[in-house]
N, C-alpha and C positions, 0 to 999 in steps of 0.2 A: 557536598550536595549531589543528589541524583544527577543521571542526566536522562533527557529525552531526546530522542532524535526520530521526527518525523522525513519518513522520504515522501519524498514526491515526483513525478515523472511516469510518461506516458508507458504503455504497456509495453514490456522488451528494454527498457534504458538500462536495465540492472540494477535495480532497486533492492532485489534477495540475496542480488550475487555481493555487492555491498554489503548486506547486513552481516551476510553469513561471514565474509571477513572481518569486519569488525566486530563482532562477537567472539570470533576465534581469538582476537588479537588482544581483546580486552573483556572480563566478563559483561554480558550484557545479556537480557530475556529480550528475543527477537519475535514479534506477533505480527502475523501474515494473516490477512486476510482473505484471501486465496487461499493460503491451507487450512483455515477454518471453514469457510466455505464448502469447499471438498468431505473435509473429514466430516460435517454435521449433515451434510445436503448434496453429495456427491452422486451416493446410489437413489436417492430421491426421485419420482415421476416427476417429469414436468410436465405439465399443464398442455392440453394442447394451443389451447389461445393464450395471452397476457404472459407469458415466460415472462415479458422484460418486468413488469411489476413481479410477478411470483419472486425474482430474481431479490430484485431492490429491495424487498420489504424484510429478507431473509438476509440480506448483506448487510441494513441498517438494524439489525438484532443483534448480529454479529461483531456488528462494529462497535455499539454498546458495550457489548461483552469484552471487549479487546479493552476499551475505555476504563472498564472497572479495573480488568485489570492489571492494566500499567499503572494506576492511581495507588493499588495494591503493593505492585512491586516498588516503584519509586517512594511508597510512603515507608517502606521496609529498608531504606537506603541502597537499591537495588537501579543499575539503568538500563534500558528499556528502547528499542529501537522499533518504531511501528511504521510498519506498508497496510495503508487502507483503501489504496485504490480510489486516491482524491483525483478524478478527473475533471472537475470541473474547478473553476475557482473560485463560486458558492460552496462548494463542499470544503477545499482547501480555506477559506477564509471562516468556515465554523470549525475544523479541527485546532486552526489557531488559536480561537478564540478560547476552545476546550482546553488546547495546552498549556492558554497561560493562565488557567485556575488554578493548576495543579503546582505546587511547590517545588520546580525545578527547574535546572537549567536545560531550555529549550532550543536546542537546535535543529532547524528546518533545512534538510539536503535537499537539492535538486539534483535530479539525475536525467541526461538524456542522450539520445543519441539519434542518428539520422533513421529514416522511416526502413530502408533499405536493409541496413544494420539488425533494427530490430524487428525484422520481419524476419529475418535468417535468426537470430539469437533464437526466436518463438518457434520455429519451424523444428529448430534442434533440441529444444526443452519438449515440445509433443511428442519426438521420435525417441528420448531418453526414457522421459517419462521418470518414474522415481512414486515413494510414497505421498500422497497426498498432494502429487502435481496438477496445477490448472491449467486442463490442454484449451489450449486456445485456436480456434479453426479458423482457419484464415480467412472466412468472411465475419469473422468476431474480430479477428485481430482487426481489419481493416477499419470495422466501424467502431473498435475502441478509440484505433488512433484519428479517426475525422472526429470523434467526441474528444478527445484532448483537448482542454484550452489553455494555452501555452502562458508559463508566470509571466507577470509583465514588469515592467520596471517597478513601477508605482507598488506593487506585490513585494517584489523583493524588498526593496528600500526599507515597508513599512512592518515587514518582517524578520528581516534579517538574512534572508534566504544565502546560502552557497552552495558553490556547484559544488560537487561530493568527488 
């Protein structure tokens, strides 16, 4: 049976840095929201007003897209590691619900790490840089991590979650 493996964890926990090893280590299709993001809508104008809607309605397109197809690959007997950038736990509680339509075995990673941490992890992913990297500017990163809202027990229990 396929597998899925949904991450989740605030921005900087190593959520890529993870997948990327476990895809090296096992074959797996890793789908990054964040580098679709980039690659579709990178050079794009932004808006001068409403960025944060222009943003969201372009990330929830996106993120469909990713949906189909991981449905694609794991129906193919192919598994599939996805970062979609579930910061809230409205959004993590409709990916679950997404994942367990799909015919496979679902595992949900948590990734995290202290604020400190990944503020330097983000600092040094900006200054690399790389194809289709999301630089993140530290009054973005900051207000990503006060929007985190951190798994709760009741969350994990009734998903299964582990730390990664």
């Amino acid at each position: 049976m396929s597998e899925l493996h949904l991450l989740i964890g605030p921005v900087g926990s190593g959520k890529s840095t993870w997948a990327r090893r476990r895809s090296a280590q096992s074959p797996a299709l890793f789908l990054d929201v964040d580098q679709w993001m980039v690659r579709l809508y990178g050079d794009d104008e932004r808006p001068p007003t409403g960025v944060m809607e222009w943003y969201v309605a372009r990330r929830e397109r996106v993120r469909s897209l990713i949906w189909d197809t991981a449905r694609q690959v794991t129906g193919a007997g192919g598994d599939v590691i996805l970062e979609l950038g579930l910061v809230t736990e409205a959004e993590r509680m409709a990916a679950y619900r997404t994942a367990s339509l799909v015919d496979v075995d679902v595992r949900i990673r948590l990734l995290d790490a202290p604020r400190s941490l990944r503020r330097e992890r983000v600092a040094q992913r900006n200054q690399e840089g790389g194809p289709f990297t999301q630089v993140v500017p530290p009054p973005f990163f900051e207000a990503a991590s006060d929007a985190w809202e951190p798994v709760t027990e009741a969350e994990r229990a009734e998903w299964g979650i582990v730390d990664a």
